[in-house]
C-alpha positions as CSV (number, residue, x, y, z in Angstrom):
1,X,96.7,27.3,38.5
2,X,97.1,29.9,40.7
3,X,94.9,30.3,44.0
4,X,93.7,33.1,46.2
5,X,92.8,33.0,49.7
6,X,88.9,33.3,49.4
7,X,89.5,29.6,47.6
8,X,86.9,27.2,48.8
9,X,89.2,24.7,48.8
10,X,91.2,25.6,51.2
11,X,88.7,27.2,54.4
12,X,91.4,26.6,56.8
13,X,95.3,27.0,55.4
14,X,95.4,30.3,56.3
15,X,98.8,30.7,58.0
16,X,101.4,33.0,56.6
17,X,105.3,32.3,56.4
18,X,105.3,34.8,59.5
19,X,102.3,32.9,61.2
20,X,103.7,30.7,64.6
21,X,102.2,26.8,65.0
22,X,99.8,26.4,67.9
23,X,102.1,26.1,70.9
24,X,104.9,28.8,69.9
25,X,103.4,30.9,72.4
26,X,103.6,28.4,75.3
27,X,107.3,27.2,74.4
28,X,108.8,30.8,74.1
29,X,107.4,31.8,77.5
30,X,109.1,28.6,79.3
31,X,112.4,29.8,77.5
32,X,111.6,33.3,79.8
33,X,114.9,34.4,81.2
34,X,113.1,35.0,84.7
35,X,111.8,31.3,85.2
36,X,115.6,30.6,85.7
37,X,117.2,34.0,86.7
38,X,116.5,33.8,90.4
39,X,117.8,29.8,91.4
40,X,120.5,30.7,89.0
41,X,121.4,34.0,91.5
42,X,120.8,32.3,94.4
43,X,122.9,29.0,93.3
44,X,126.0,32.0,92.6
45,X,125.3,34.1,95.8
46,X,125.4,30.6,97.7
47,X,128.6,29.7,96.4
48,X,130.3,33.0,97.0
49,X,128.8,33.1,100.3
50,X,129.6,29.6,101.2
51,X,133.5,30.5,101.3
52,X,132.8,32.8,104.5
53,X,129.6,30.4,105.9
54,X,129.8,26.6,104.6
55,X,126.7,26.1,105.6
56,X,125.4,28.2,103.2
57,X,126.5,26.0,100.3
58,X,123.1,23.5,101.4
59,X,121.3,26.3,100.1
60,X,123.2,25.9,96.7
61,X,122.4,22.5,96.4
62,X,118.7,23.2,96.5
63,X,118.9,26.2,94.2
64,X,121.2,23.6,91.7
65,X,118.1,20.9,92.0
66,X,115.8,23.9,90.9
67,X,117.9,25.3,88.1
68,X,118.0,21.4,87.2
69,X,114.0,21.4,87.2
70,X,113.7,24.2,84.9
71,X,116.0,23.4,82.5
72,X,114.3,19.9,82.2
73,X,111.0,21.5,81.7
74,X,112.2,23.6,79.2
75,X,114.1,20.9,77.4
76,X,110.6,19.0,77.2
77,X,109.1,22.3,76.0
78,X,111.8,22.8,73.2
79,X,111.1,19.3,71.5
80,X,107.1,19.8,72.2
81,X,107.4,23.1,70.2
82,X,109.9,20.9,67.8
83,X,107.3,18.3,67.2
84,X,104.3,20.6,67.0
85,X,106.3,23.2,63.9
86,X,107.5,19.7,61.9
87,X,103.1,18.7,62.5
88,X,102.9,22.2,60.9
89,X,104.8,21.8,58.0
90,X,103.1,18.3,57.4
91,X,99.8,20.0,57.6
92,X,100.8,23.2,55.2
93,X,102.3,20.0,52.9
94,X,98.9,18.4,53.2
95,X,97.2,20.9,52.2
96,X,99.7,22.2,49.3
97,X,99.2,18.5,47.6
98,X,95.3,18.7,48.3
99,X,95.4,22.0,46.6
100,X,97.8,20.6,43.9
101,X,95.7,17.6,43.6
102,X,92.1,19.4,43.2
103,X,94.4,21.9,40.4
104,X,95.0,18.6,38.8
105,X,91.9,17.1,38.8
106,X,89.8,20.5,37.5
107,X,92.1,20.4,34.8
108,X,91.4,17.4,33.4
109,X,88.4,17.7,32.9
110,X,87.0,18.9,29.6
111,X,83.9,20.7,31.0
112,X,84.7,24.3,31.8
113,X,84.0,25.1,35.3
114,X,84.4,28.2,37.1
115,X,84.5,29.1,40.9
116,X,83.5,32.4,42.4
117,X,83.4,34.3,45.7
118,X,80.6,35.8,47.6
119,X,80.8,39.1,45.5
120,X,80.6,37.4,42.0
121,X,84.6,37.5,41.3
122,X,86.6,34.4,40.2
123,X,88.6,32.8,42.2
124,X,88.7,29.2,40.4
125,X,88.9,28.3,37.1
126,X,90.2,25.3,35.0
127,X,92.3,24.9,31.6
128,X,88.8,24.3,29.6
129,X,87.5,27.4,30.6
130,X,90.8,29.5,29.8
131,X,90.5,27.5,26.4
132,X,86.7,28.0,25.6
133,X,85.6,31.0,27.6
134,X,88.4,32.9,28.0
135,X,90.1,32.4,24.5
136,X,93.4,31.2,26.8
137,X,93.5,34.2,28.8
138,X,93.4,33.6,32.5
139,X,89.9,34.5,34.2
140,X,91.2,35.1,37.8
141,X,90.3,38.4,39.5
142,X,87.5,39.1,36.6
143,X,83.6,39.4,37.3
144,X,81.7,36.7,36.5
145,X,79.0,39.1,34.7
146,X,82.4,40.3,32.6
147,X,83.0,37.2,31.2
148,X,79.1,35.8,30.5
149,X,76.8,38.5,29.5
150,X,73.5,37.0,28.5
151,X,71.1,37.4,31.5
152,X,70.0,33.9,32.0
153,X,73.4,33.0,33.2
154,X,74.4,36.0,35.3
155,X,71.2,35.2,37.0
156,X,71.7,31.3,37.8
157,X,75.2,32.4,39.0
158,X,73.6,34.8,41.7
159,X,71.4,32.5,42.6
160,X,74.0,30.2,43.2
161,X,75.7,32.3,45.8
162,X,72.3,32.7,47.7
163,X,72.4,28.8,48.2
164,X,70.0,28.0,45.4
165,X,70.7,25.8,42.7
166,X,69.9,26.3,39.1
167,X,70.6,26.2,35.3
168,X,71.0,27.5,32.2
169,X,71.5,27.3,28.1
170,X,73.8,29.1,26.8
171,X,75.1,29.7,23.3
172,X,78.2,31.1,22.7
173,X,80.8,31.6,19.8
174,X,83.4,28.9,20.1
175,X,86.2,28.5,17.1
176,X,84.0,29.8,14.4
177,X,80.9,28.2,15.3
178,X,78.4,28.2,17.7
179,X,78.0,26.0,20.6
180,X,76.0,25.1,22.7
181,X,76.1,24.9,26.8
182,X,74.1,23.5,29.4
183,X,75.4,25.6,32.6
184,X,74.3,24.3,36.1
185,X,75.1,26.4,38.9
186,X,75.6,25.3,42.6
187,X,76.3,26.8,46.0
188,X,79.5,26.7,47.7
189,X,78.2,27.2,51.3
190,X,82.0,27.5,53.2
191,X,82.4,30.6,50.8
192,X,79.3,31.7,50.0
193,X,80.0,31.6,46.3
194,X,79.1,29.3,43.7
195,X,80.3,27.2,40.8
196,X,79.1,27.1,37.3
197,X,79.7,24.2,35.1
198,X,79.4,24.3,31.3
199,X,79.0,21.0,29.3
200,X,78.6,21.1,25.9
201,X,74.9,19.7,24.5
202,X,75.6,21.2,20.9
203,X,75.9,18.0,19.0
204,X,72.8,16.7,21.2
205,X,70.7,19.9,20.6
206,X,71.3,19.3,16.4
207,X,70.8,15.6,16.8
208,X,67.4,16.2,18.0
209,X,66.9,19.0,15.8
210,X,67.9,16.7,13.0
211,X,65.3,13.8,14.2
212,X,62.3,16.9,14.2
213,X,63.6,18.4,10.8
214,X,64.0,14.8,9.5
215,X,60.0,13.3,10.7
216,X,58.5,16.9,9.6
217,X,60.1,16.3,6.0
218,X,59.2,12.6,6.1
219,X,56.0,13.2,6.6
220,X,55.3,15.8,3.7
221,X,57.4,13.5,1.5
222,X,54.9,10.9,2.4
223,X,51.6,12.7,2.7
224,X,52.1,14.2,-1.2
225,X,52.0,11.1,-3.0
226,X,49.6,9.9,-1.0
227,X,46.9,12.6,-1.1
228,X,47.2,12.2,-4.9
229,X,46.5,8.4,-4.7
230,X,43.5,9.2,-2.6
231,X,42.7,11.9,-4.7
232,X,42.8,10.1,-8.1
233,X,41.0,6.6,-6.3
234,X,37.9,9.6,-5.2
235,X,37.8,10.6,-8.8
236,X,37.7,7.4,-10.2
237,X,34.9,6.4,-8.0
238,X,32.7,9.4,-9.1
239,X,32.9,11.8,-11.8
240,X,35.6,9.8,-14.0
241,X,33.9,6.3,-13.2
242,X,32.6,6.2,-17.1
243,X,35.2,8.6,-18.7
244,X,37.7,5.9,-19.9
245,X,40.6,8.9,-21.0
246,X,40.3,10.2,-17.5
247,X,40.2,6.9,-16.3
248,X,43.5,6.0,-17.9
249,X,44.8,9.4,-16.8
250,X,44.0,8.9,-13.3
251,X,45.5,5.1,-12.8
252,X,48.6,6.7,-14.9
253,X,49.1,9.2,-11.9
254,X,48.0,6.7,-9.2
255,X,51.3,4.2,-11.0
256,X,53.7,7.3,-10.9
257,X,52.8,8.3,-7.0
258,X,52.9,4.7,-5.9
259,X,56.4,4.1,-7.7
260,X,57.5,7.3,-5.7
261,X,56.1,6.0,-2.5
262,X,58.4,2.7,-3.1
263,X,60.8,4.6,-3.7
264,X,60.9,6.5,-0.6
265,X,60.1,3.8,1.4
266,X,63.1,2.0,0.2
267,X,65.4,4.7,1.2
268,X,64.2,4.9,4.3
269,X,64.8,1.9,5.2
270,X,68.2,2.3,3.7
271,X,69.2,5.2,5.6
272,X,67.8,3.6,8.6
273,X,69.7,0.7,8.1
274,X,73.5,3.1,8.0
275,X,72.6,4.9,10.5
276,X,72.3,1.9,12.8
277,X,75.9,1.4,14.3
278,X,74.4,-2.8,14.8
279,X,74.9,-4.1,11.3
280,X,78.1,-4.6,10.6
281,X,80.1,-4.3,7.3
282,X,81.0,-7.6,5.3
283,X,84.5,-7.5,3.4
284,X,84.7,-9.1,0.3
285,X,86.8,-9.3,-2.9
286,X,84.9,-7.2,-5.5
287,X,85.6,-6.6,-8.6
288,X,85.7,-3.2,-10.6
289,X,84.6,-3.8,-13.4
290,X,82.0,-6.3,-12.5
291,X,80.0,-3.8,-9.8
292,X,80.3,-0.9,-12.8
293,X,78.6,-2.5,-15.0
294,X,76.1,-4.8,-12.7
295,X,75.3,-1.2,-11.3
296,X,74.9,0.8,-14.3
297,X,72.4,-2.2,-16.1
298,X,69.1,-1.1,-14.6
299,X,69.7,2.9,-16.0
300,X,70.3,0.9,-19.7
301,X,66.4,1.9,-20.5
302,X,67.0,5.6,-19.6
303,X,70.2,5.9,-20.7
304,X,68.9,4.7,-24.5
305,X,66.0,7.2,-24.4
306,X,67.9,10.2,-23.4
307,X,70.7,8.5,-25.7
308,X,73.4,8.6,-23.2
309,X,76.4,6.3,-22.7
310,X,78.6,5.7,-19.5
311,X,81.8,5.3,-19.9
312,X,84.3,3.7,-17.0
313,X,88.4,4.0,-16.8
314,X,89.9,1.9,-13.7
315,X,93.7,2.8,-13.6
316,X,94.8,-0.1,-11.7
317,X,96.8,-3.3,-12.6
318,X,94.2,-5.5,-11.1
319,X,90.8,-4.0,-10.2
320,X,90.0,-5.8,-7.3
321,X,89.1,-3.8,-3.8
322,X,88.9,-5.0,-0.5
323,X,85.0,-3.3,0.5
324,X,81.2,-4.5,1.6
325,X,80.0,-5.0,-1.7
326,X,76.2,-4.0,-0.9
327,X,77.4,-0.4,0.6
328,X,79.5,0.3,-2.4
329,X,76.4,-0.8,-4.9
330,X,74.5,1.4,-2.9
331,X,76.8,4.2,-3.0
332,X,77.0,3.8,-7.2
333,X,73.5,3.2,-7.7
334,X,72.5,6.6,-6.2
335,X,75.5,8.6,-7.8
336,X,74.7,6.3,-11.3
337,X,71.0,7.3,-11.0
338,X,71.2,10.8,-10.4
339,X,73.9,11.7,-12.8
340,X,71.1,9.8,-15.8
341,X,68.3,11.8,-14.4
342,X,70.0,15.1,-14.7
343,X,72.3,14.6,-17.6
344,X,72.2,16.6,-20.9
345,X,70.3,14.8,-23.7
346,X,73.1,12.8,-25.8
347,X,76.3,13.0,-23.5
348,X,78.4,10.6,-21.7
349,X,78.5,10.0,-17.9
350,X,81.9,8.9,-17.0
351,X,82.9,6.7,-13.8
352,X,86.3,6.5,-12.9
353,X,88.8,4.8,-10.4
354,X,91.7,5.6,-9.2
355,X,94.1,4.5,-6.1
356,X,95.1,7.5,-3.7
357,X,97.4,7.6,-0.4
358,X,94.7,9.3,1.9
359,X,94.5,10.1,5.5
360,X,92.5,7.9,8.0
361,X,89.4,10.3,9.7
362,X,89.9,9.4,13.6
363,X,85.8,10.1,13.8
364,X,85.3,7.9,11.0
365,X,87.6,5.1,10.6
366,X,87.9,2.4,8.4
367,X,86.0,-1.0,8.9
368,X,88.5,-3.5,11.2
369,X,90.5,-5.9,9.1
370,X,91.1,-3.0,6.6
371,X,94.9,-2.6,6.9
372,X,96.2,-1.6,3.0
373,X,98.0,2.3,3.0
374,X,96.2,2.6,-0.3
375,X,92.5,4.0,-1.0
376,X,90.5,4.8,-4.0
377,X,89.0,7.5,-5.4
378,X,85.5,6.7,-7.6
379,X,84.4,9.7,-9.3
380,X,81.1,9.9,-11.1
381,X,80.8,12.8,-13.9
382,X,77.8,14.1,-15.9
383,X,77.3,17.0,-18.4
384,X,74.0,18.1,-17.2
385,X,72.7,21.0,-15.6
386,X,74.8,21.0,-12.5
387,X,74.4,22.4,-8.9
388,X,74.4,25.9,-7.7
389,X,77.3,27.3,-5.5
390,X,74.8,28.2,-3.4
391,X,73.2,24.7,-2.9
392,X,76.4,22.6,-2.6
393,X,77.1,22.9,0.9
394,X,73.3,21.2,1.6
395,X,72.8,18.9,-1.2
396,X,74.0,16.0,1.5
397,X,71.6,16.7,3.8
398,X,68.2,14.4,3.9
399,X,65.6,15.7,1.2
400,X,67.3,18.6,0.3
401,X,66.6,18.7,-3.0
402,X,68.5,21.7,-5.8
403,X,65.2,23.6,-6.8
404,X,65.3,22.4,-10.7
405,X,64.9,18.6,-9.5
406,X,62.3,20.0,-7.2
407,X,60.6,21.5,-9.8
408,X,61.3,19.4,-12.9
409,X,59.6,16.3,-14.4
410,X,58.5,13.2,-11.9
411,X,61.3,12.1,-14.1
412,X,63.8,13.6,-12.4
413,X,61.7,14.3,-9.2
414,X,63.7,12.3,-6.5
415,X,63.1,11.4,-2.7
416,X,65.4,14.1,-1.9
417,X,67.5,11.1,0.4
418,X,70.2,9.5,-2.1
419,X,72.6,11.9,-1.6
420,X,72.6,11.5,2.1
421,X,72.1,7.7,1.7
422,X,75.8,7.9,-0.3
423,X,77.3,10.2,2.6
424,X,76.7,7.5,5.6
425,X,77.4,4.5,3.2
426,X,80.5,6.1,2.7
427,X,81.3,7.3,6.0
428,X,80.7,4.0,7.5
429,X,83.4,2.7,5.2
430,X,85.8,5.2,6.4
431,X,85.6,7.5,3.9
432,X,84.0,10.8,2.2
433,X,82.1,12.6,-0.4
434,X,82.7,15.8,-2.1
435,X,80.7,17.6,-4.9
436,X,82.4,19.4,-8.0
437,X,79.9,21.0,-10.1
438,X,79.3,24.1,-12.5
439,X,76.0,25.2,-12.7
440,X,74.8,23.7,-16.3
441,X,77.8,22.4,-17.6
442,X,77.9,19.0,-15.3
443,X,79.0,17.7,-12.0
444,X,81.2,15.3,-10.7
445,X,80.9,13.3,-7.1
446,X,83.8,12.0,-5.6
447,X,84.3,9.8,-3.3
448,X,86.9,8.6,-1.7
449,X,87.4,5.3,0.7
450,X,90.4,4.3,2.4
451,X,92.8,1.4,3.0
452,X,90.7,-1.2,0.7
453,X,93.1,-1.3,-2.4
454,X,95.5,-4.9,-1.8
455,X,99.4,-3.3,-3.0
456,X,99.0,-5.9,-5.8
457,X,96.8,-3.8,-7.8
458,X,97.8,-0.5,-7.5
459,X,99.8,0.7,-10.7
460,X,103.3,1.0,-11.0
């Protein structure tokens, strides 16, 4: 990462290669050639004259004692000004693995955060905000109002470097999608610049606009059957009180709206109950065959009036899976349901199973104790009116509902929640849904659930 010298991190590493330790000055001037010039002259002159005079060699002595003293006192001087440039180099060493050190630390963090002087330029930055705001370019030496343009921001930032702290949302285009950032700008007061932090709430802003979305749909879902029961009980107690076809009429439409508030009710609570990460999945042995056709018994009724048949394939030597047996009824009960309601009058609904080598989803894994290499596929298939292109990408969501179901018979009127019911029952085993449909010729939902066929049954 590189550094400038404005960086707050380092206020007071600013010597140079060229720059002397504290003391140079002192030392040199002891190694002055004048401190020792003159007792050096004087020891020669004595000498020389001390051939003529031998007296004059007792002034020799005394100028060897001073030459002697200075030579000492520089010698101390030398290894002071020794000691104090290897203290200099420990200090600039210091500070390099501080520097280092901070580098490292900024860059492990996933949370982009970005330093800048007094004049809005950026001095710091770390590897997550080369990677998400800078698109891996660096951001050194740029304006801060260059690389974030919405207002809110800029402004937060400024206020930073005035010694206030503030924050921010921002939304910004990240990998093909949009994210979402909290940014929280603080003062640095040894620079007076500031850094900006950007955490990512995106998954936290859905989730909560998920939970309104979800209690807004809820309660229509809700209120509709209900205002009709209350509508049809005020009827009955007044104008159809003695009008026995109206009467019949009326408890008729009560039945049908108290049915769909059952109905919703119980996939509520079944949603509820998958979405909770506290109840924990039971593995058992289940059969094939035996869940097929235990699931597919309660549809017998509709499947005689609307004269259809379902038809299963298992292409495995043993058809025994490793599962929760409750999830995976759920999970066929809603795809068995829906493809009777919205079948063609006098086809076949097939359900087949297949095992598959698929790949194990990090976000989602598997249930623990789960260890085969081989998963199944389950595909349910009707020949019925089928889904949109434009309505497959939301028919998973919770009571989105394809507008012909929407607008067909209470027959096929659903509570707009099985489909998302089968995505978390699914996901919570590890695995996935997928939708393959052409509008009115049929669909087919697939899903697929890793690491619960034993190697004994798959085929040869």
């Amino acid at each position: 990462m590189e550094s400038k010298s404005q960086n707050p991190v380092q206020p007071n590493a600013q010597h140079s290669v060229g720059e002397s330790a504290p003391g140079m000055d002192t030392a040199t001037s002891s190694l002055n050639p004048k401190l020792w010039t003159l007792p050096a002259s004087i020891l020669v002159g004595s000498i020389i004259a001390g051939a003529f005079s031998p007296w004059l060699l007792i002034i020799s002595i005394g100028a060897t004692i001073w030459l002697a003293a200075i030579l000492r006192s520089n010698a101390a001087q030398i290894q002071s000004y020794k000691d104090s440039q290897r203290q200099f180099a420990r200090s600039i060493q210091n500070t390099t693995s501080l520097t280092a050190l901070l580098g490292s630390i900024l860059d492990s963090a996933d949370v982009p955060i970005v330093a800048t002087d007094q004049h809005g330029s950026i001095i710091r930055v770390n590897r997550a905000s080369q990677a998400v705001l800078g698109s891996g370019r660096s951001l050194l030496g740029d304006h801060f109002e260059s690389l974030i343009t919405q207002n809110a921001v800029q402004e937060i930032e400024e206020l930073a470097r005035r010694g206030e702290s503030a924050h921010a949302r921002l939304t910004l285009p990240v990998g093909g999608d949009m994210r979402v950032f909290d940014v929280v700008a603080e003062p640095i007061a040894s620079t007076r610049g500031a850094v900006c932090t950007f955490t990512d709430i995106t998954e936290l802003t859905r989730s909560a606009t998920l939970k309104a979305d979800f209690a807004a749909n809820a309660s229509h879902e809700l209120r509709t059957p209900i205002a009709s029961i209350l509508g049809a009980i005020q009827t009955l107690e007044g104008p159809a009180r003695n009008d026995e076809r109206m009467s019949q009429r009326l408890i008729t439409m009560i039945s049908s709206n108290a049915t769909r508030l059952d109905l919703l009710v119980k996939d509520l609570l079944d949603l509820s109950k998958l979405e909770s990460t506290l109840i924990p999945t039971v593995l058992t042995e289940i059969d094939l065959e035996e869940i097929f056709e235990r699931t597919a018994a309660p549809f017998a009724s509709v499947c005689e009036r609307r004269e259809l048949r379902i038809e299963t394939k298992i292409m495995m030597d043993d058809p025994i899976i490793i599962s929760d047996d409750s999830l995976l009824e759920l999970i066929l009960r809603n795809l068995i349901g829906n493809a009777a309601k919205f079948s063609h009058k006098g086809t076949v609904i097939s359900i087949h199973a297949e095992p598959i080598i698929m790949a194990i989803d990090p976000d989602d894994p598997p249930p623990e104790g789960l260890t085969s290499t081989t998963g199944i596929r389950l595909s349910v298939r009707d020949r019925g009116i089928g889904i949109p292109l434009s309505h497959q990408t939301r028919i998973f969501e919770r009571f989105y509902q394809v507008d012909e179901a929407r607008d067909g018979s209470a027959a096929r009127r659903g509570t707009g929640l099985g489909l998302a019911i089968v995505k978390h029952a699914a996901r919570t085993l590890g695995g996935s849904i997928r939708v393959s449909s052409v509008h009115q010729k049929g669909t087919t939902m697939i899903v697929e659930l890793p690491c619960c066929v034993p190697e004994s049954s798959v085929s040869d």
